[in-house]
C-alpha positions, 0 to 999 in steps of 0.5 A, spaced: 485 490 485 478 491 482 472 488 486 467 483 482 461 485 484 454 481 482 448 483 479 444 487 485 452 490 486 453 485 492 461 483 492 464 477 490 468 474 494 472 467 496 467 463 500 461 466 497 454 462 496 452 464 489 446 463 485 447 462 477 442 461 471 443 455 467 441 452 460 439 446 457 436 446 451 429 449 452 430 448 460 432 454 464 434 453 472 439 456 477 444 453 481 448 454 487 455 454 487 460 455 493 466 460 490 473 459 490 477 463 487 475 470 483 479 472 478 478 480 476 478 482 469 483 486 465 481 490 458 481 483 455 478 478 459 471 478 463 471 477 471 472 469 472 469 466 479 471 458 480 467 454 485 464 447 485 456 446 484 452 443 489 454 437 485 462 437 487 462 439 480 468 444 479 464 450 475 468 456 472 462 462 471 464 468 467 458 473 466 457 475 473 452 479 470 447 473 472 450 472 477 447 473 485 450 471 492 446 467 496 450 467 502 455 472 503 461 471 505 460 470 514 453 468 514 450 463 516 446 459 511 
C-alpha cells in the first residue's frame, strides 16, 4: 500500500491534525481538520482523506496537494 503524503512530503495518517485551504466565494481560509481514515489512490481516483473539521463537521479532502499536517500523528498539540 502506497503512503499518502501532504504538501511538504509529511505522511498522512489516521489521527493526524491537518490543515486545508478553503473557498467561498472571494474568501479564502484554512481549516484544521482531525483525520479518520485515508484512502489511497489507484490509476483512477486521487488519494481521499475523511476526517471531521473543527466544526464536528464530517469533511472528505481529495487534493492532498494542498493539504499540510499540523500535528502529526503521537505529538502533543
Amino acid at each position: 500500500m502506497s503512503q499518502v503524503l501532504d504538501f511538504v512530503g509529511r505522511v498522512i495518517k489516521a489521527g493526524c491534525s491537518i490543515v486545508y485551504p478553503v473557498r467561498r466565494g472571494s474568501d479564502m481560509r484554512l481549516h484544521r481538520m482531525q483525520v479518520q481514515q485515508v484512502v489511497p489512490g489507484d490509476g483512477d481516483r486521487p488519494p481521499q482523506i475523511t476526517g471531521f473539521n473543527s466544526d464536528g463537521r464530517r469533511v472528505n479532502v481529495q487534493n492532498v496537494n494542498n493539504v499540510v499536517v499540523a500535528v502529526p500523528l503521537g505529538d502533543p498539540e
